[in-house]
Structure formats: structure tokens, C-alpha cells
N, C-alpha and C positions, 0 to 999 in steps of 0.2 A: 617070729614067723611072718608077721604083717609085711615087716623089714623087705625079709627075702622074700614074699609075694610080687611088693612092689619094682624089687629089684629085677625080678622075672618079666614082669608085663614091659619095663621098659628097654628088659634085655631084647623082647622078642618084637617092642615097635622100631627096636635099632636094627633088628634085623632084617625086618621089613623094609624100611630104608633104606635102607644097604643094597637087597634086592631091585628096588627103585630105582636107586641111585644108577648101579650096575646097568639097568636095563637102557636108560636114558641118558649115560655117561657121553656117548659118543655124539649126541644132537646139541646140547642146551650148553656145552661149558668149552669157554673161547677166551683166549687170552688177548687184554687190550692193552697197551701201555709200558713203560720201560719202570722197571721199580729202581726209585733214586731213595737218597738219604738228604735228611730235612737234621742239620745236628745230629744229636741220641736218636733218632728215628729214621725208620722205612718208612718210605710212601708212596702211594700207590694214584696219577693220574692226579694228584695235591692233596690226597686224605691219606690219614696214616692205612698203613700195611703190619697185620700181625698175621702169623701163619701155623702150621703143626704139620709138620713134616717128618720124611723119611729119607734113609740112606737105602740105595738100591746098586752098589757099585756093578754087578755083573751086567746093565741091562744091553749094553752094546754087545759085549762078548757073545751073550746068548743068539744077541738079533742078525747078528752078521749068520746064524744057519734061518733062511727064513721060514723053515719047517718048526722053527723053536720060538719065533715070534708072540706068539700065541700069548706065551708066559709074560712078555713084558705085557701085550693090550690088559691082560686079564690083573696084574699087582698095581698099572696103571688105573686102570675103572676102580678098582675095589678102595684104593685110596681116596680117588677122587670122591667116592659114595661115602667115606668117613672121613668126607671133608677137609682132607691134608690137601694143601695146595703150593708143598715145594716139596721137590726129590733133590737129594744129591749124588753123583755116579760118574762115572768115570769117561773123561772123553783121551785115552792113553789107554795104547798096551804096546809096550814096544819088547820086539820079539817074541820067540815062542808061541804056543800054540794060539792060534786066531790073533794072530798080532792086528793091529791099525798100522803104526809102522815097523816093518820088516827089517829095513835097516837104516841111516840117515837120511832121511828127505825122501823116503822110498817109502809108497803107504800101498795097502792091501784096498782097492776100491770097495771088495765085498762086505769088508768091516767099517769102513766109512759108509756105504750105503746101510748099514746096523745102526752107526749112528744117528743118519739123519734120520731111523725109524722112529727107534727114541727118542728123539725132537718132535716131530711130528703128532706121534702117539701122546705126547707129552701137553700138546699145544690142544688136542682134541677135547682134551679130557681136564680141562685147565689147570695145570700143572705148571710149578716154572721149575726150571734146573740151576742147579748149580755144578757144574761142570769140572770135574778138577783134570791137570793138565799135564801130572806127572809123578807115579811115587816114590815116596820116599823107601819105599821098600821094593826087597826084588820081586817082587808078586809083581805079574803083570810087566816086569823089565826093570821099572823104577830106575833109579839113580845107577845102580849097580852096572845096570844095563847100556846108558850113554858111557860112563868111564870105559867100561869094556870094549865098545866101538870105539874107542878113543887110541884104548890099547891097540885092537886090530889094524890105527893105520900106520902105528907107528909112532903115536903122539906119550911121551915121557909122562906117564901118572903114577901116583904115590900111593894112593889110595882111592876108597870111594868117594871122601870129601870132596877133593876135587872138583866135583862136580858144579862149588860152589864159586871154582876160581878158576878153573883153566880154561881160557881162551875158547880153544875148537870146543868141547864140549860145551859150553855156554852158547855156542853158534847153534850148536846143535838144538839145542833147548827152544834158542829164539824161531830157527826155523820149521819148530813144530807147530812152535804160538802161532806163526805165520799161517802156517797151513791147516789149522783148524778153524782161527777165527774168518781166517778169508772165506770159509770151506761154503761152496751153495748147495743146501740142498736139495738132492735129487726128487724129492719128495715134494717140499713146498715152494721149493725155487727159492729162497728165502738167502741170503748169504749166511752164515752165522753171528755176523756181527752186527747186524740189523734184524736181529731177530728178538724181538720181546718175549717169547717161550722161557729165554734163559736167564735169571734172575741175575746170576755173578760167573764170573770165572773162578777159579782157586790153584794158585801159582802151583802148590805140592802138598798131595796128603801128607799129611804130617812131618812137614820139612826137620831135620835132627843133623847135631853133628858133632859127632865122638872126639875130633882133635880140636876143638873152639869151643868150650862149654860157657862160653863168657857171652857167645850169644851174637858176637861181630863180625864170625864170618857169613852166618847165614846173613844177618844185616845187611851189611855190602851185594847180596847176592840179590833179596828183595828188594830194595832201592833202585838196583839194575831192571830187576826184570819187569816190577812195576811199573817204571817208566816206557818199557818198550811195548806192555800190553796198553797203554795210554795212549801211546804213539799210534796205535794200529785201531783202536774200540774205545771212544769216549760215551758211547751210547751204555757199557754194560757196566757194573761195580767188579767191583775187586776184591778180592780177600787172599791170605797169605795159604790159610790151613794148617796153621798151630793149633796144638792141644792144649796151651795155655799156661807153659812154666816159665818160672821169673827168671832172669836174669840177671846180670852185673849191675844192668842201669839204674836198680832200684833195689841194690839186693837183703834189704831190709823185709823185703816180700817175699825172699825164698823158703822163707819160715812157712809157707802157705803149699809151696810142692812136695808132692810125694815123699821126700825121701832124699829126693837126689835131681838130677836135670839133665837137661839133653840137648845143650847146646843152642836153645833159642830163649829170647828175649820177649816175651809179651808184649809191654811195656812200648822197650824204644820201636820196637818191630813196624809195630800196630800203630805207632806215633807218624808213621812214614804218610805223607801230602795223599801219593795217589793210591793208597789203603782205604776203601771206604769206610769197612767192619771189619769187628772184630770177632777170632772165633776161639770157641773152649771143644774140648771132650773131656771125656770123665768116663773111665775104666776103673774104679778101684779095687774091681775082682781080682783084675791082673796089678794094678800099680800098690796095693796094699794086701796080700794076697794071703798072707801070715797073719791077717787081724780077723774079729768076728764082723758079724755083717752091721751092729749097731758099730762099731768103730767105722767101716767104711760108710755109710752111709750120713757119719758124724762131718767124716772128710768130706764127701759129697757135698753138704748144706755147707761149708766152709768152702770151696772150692768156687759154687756160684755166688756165693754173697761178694765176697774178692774181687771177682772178674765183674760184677757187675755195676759195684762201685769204682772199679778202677776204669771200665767204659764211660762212666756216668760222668766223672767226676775228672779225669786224666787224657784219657784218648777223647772225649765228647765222641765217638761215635756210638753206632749201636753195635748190641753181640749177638750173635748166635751160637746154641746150643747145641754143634754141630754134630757130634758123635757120642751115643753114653747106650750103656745096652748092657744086661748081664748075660752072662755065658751058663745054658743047661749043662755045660758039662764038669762045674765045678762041682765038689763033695758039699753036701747036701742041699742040692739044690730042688725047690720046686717051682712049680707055675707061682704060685701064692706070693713065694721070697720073690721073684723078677716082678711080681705085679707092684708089690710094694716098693720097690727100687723105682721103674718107671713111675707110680705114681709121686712117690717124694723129689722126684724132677721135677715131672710135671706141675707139681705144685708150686715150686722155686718157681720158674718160669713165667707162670699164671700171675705170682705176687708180686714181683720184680717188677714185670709187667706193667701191673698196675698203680704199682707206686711210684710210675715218673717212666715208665718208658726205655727205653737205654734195651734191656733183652727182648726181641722181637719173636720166636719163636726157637722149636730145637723138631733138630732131627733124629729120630729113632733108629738104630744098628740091630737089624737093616730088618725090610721087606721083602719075605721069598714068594713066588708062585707053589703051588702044589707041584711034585714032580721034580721035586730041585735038590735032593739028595747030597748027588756030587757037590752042590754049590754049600752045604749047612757049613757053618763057622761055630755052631755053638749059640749062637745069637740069633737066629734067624727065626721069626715070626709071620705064620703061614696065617692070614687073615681067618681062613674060613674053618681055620683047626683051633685055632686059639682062640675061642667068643670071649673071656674074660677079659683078658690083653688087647682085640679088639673094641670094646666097649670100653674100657679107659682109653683106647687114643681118639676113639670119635667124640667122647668125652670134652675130652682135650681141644679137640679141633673147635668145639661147637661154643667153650669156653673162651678161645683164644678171638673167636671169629665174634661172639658177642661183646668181646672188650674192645671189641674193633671197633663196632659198630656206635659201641656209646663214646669213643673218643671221637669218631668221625660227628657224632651228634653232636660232641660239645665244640667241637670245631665251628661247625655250621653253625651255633648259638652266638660262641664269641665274636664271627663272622656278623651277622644279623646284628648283634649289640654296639659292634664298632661303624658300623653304617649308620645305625638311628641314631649314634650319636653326633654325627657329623650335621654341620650345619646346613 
């Protein structure tokens, strides 16, 4: 009883916070600095960077009707009040309904002026983004969607891989990079690519590819594209946005996936020069889906121990925890079971963390506003409906942010101890 007493009083000083936070969000939290990698580490202005964050993919789609605005200010303030200080979301919708672009090189300004909301809102509220640039799936156009334009002019495709080798559609790809990264916005005047708001780029949600399971055609395709967003943004980091399965190059490690694979390589991928980080998800509702929940959640703890030593110790960068979330609409599903999944994350994260650095934070799938129905995936966590599930991520944030703070202290000690020893 005491227990849950005390559980209560700080249930409802976090909610008072929260409230605070919300109220005061838009004055006091301003983004300074570009976040670079230092080795296994983020860092932030030369002190390390940890974070707790969220995935928010719809926030441009919505912001481009400015009547529906609303919904991003409000998922942006309430994060920011529980202390997450990175979103990830979508800077790509090609075709279809509220496209960005309509068709090659042809972009909807009203959905671009959506985005630079979400930047803006983002920068207010100290947030930084991670941007991704194109999916891998048709949702939103994805890959599906350049091959098809490809078809339309006439251009000989085979499929949807293609997308990872043919000529014009790769033109296509670069000249989106082109016209996002350059993009100013209308908001803050800001170019996109000198903007510190936005933590990384991310070449493709979940980049995959059915006829190369060995992992060398997406390769070849990264290598490329990596270099050409270098060529245009040496200011921002880079990440591919793999879910994390092995490949050919190491395939002693495949023992470690699902079940099966999908055409990418972790490993050599993530091995690439101008890769800064490395990322995972972790679905095993859906990728183990015929097990019970202590089975996937076995996989789970197996899943980040892996990635975390093969960042640590292989690639030397850092990882992120990009995407993991459970879905209310699996058979027997309750709040309790999804609390206990995100927490046995969030604790990996937390330990990893702090035994040597290498995992810098993760992001939660996803963040809805009130009011967002049409948008539920199954996965969506509405801050102000959910108190239990929001009091573990602020949890989180408050943990992630105080590991911060004692590396940035021992930093400044070994700093101070390497001075007085000088003669």
C-alpha cells in the first residue's frame, strides 16, 4: 500500500510538471549546436549527448491542413514537458493523398510549408528531428512509388528493387535529397541544411530487398547515396534506417535475426565512412508473432545486447533505438503487457548506456495527439490518456538526461585533472 501511495504522489507531481512544462514549453527551450559523434558517442557543443525520444511519422502530413496544426504544437509541448528531446518523422510523401511531392521534382508547396511547421515547432519546443527521406514501403509512396514513375516515362523496370540500381529512379531519389536539404524555411528562414533543429537525416525507413538477401544490393545503393548527401550537408549526421538484421558479411550473426532476413547487412552497411550511426528496431509482436510474450521479450534482451556490442566493438559508432513499440491490437493484449515491453527497453538502453556509451537513446512508436483516430496503427500512445505509459517515458527521459549529466561531470573532472597536471 505505502508502495502504491508513493507511486501516486509522484504520479501526480509528474503530472504537475507536465502541466508546467506544457505551459512554458514555447519560451524557455531553444536549440543551440549541431549534434556530432565523438567515437561510440553523441555530443552535444563537446559534452556527451543522451536523449528519450519518439517517433511522430504523420507530423508534416497533418501540418500541411493548417486547421490541424494544432495536433503537432500540442504532441510537441507534451514531449518536450516529459523531457524527450528527439522526434523522428517523416520528411517524404510522394504521391497520393497530401503528397510533398506529386510527381518528380514537382513538390506541393502547402505540404512543404507543413514541414517547415514541424521544424519550427520542433526548434520552439527543443526538439531535434531526425528526418527520414523515403519509404521503404508504399505507405506515403515509398520505393513502390519512384519505380512506378519510372514505369510512367517509359524507363524498362523489373521490379520494385530497382529502385536500388536503376539509373533515372536513383536521379529521382538524389533530386529529392536535393530539394529538401537545400529547402528554406518559410518559417524560420533557416535553409534546412544549416539548421541545428535537425539532429540526422535517414537515407530510408526501413530500407529491404526481396531479390539480394545477401545484403549487397542495398550496400551499393548506401555507399551511393551516402556520399551524395555528404556532398550537399556536412553540417548534419547520417544514418541509413535499418531495423538491424545480419547479413552475408558476418553471417555467423544471422543466428541473432528473426527467423529469416531482408536483404540488408548491419554490419558492412553501417561500416560505410560517411554512416555516422547506427540504428535497430525491434517489433517482435509482429517478427515473432507465434511465440508467448516471455519468448519475445527473451529475443528482445538478445536483439539489443548484439547491436550493442557489435556498435561498441565493430562499427565504433553509436546506436539508436530507433523504432520498438507494441501493438493494442494483438490477442491478449493490455496496457500492463505494452508497459512491461517498453520498460524492459528502456532499461537495456539505460544499462548499455551506462556501461561504456555506444547506445545513446531510443525512440518510442509513436506519439499521437488526442483526436487522431484515422491515424491509430495499433501502437499509438496518446500522452494524456495513457498516465502509466507516460510516466515510464518521463521516467526515462529524466534517467537518460541524468546519465548525461554525470558523464558531462566526469568529463569536466578528467578535464580539470589533465590541466593541474600539466607543468
Amino acid at each position: 500500500m505505502a508502495s502504491s501511495v508513493r507511486r501516486g504522489v509522484l504520479h501526480v507531481l509528474l503530472v504537475l510538471g507536465l502541466l508546467v512544462g506544457v505551459a512554458h514549453g514555447r519560451r524557455v527551450h531553444h536549440v543551440k549546436g549541431f549534434v556530432r559523434t565523438h567515437g561510440t558517442s553523441f555530443t552535444l557543443n563537446g559534452s556527451p549527448f543522451l536523449f528519450n525520444g519518439f517517433n511522430a511519422y504523420w507530423m508534416m502530413h497533418v501540418a500541411a491542413e493548417p486547421s490541424e496544426r494544432e495536433k503537432v504544437s500540442s504532441v510537441l509541448q507534451q514531449a518536450a514537458a516529459a523531457s524527450m528531446t528527439v522526434a523522428r518523422t517523416w520528411a517524404f510523401a510522394d504521391g497520393g493523398d497530401r503528397a510533398l511531392q506529386t510527381s518528380p521534382g514537382v513538390y506541393d508547396e502547402r505540404v512543404f510549408q507543413g514541414l517547415d511547421f514541424v521544424i519550427s515547432e520542433a526548434r520552439k519546443n527543443g526538439i531535434r528531428l531526425i528526418l527520414s527521406l523515403v519509404n521503404n514501403y508504399k505507405d506515403f509512396g515509398g520505393r513502390p512509388q519512384y519505380v512506378q514513375w519510372a514505369r510512367n516515362a517509359g524507363v524498362q523496370i523489373n521490379g520494385d528493387d530497382d529502385f536500388y540500381t536503376n539509373p533515372v529512379v536513383k536521379g529521382y531519389y538524389k533530386a529529392h535529397v536535393m530539394r529538401v536539404l537545400t529547402r528554406v524555411n518559410t518559417i524560420t528562414n533557416i535553409q534546412y541544411r544549416d539548421d541545428p533543429t535537425i539532429m540526422a537525416w535517414e537515407l530510408m525507413n526501413e530500407p529491404r530487398c526481396e531479390s539480394d538477401y545477401s545484403g549487397r544490393t542495398v550496400q551499393g545503393w548506401v555507399e551511393e547515396m551516402a556520399g551524395y548527401v555528404k556532398s550537399l550537408d556536412r553540417k548534419h549526421l547520417l544514418e541509413i534506417g535499418m531495423e538491424g538484421f545480419y547479413g552475408d558479411s558476418m553471417p555467423e550473426k544471422k543466428v541473432n535475426n528473426p527467423g529469416y532476413q531482408v536483404g540488408t547487412d548491419f554490419i558492412s552497411s553501417n561500416l560505410i565512412r560517411n554512416i555516422d550511426f547506427a540504428t535497430i528496431h525491434a517489433y517482435p509482436d509482429i517478427w515473432l508473432s507465434g511465440q508467448n510474450d516471455a519468448a519475445q521479450l527473451a529475443f528482445l534482451e538478445r536483439w539489443v545486447s548484439s547491436h550493442w556490442k557489435d556498435s561498441k566493438r565493430i562499427l565504433k559508432k553509436p546506436l539508436v533505438f530507433a523504432e520498438f513499440g507494441k501493438s493494442n491490437r494483438d490477442g491478449g493484449y493490455t496496457p500492463a503487457i505494452r508497459d512491461l515491453f517498453l520498460s524492459t527497453i528502456y532499461r537495456n538502453i539505460y544499462t548499455f548506456a551506462r556501461r561504456g556509451g555506444t547506445i545513446a537513446g531510443g525512440l518510442v512508436w509513436q506519439i499521437m495527439a488526442q483526436g487522431m483516430e484515422p491515424y491509430y496503427d495499433g501502437y499509438e500512445i496518446v500522452l494524456p490518456q495513457d498516465s502509466n505509459t507516460q510516466w515510464l517515458i518521463s521516467r526515462q527521459s529524466h534517467m537518460m538526461l541524468s546519465l548525461e549529466r554525470a558523464m558531462r561531470n566526469a568529463q569536466a573532472e578528467e578535464k580539470h585533472r589533465l590541466q593541474d597536471a600539466l607543468p
